[in-house]
C-alpha positions, 0 to 999 in steps of 0.5 A: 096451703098455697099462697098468691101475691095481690098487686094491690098497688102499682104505685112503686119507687120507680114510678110509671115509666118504669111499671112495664120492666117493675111488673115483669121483675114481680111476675117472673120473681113471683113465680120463682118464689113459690107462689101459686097465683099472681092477682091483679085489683080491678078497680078504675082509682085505688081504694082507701087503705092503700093510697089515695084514689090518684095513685096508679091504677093499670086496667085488669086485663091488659096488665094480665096479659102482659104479666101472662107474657112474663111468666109460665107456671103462675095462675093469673086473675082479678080480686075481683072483677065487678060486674058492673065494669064489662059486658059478660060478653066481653069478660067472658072473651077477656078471660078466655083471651088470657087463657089461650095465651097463658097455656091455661092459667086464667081464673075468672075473679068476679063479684057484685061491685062496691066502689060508686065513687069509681064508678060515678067518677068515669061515668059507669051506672052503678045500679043498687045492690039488688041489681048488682046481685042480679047481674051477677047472676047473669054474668055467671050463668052467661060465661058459663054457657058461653064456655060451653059447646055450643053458641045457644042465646042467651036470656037473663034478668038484665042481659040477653045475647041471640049468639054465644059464640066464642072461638077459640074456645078457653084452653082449660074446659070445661071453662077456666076456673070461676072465683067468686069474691065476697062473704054475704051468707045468703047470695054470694055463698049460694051463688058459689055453690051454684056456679063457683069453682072457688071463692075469696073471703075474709078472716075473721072470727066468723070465717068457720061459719062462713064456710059452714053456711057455704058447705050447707048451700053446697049441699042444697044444690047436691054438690061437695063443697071439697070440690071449691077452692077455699082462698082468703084475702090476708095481708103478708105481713113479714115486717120490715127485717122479716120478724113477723115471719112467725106471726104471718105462718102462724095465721096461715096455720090457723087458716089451714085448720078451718080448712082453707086451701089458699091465702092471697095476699098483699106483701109489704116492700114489693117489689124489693127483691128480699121480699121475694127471698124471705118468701121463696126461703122461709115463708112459702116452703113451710106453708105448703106443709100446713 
């Protein structure tokens, strides 16, 4: 069981002169300790059960690129990206930016969108859930072409382009690895079967026939469902002094069961060092034997 730690605030005891050195400590400290991914939000407000709406959020891609310049090992992406907030045009140019530059650590983390409050706030449209699922689908067929050799057009539902040309091409081929955020049994599990590499969901008492549900899909569309990445988002709770240790190797045990390869999570008291060290220590080392 691998482990990734989720940024989902930057709202920290230093405050935001001192975010810069703050996120480069966690990416390097991050990556020492054993974890696999490091992810960002993507989000424009932060989002309730983490603070209210005007603590700090730092733009996604811009902060995965300076933590791609902070650290060597760890893969680098969004929980997750939604479809409303780019172009896949510059998405797809986003991400194979972050590529090129990391060495080849970046995963595309994408999913249908949900936060209207955000959205109406800086003025984006946020068009209804049919729509959302439909560009979703555009924006995965269009990054996937993109990706590819070649700069055909390209049609969608929502989105046409006469040229997909993206030079330099990413640095992972045929394309860094595509994340799909979400649970919905009929489109989002079939939409990672389709054109995922990996997908996020919750826990919870229906997760193994989420993954039933996703192993079926992957068999209509002729394909073995061991070849995507199974990552859930949990929190990495160790308690204050680290006396939920147990409990957290205790979920990830369960997690490993069902058949999950990854946790990503949100850790309490980053970016206090003994955090880290709980992790690098007693946390991460027994996780990977799950």
């Amino acid at each position: 069981m691998k482990l990734g730690l989720h940024l989902s605030q930057q709202t920290w005891p230093n405050g935001p002169a001192a975010l810069g050195s703050d996120l480069a400590y966690v990416g390097r400290t991050a990556e020492a300790a054993g974890f696999e991914y490091v992810s960002v939000m993507d989000h424009f407000f932060q989002i309730s059960g983490y603070g209210p709406p005007e603590h700090e959020m730092l733009e996604a891609y811009t902060t995965l690129g300076y933590l791609a310049a902070h650290t060597e090992r760890v893969k680098l992406l969004t929980l997750v990206t939604g479809v409303l907030y780019r172009h896949p045009g510059l998405l797809a140019k986003a991400v194979t930016t972050l590529d090129v530059l990391s060495g080849g650590r970046a995963i595309l983390g994408i999913g249908a969108g949900w936060n209207e409050e955000e959205a109406r706030g800086l003025g984006f449209r946020f068009p209804p859930m049919k729509e959302r699922f439909e560009q979703l689908e555009d924006a995965l067929r269009y990054v996937r072409q993109m990706w590819a050799e070649g700069d055909e057009p390209f049609t969608g539902t929502h989105v046409s382009a006469e040229r997909l040309l993206n030079s330099p091409q990413s640095l992972q081929r045929p394309h860094p690895p595509i994340l799909i955020g979400g649970s919905g049994e009929k489109k989002t599990l079939r939409f990672v079967a389709q054109y995922g590499d990996m997908c996020n969901l919750l826990p919870g008492p229906d997760l193994g026939r989420k993954l039933d549900v996703l192993k079926q899909h992957c068999e209509d569309v002729g394909r073995d469902s061991s070849e995507i990445t199974k990552t859930a988002a949990i929190r990495l709770d160790l308690g204050e002094n680290g006396e939920k240790t147990g409990q957290l190797l205790d979920e990830l045990g369960q997690l490993a069961e069902l058949g999950l390869d990854a946790a990503m999570g949100w850790a309490e008291g980053v970016p206090n060092p003994a955090v880290f060290e709980r992790f690098a220590t007693e946390v991460i080392p027994a996780a990977e034997k799950l």
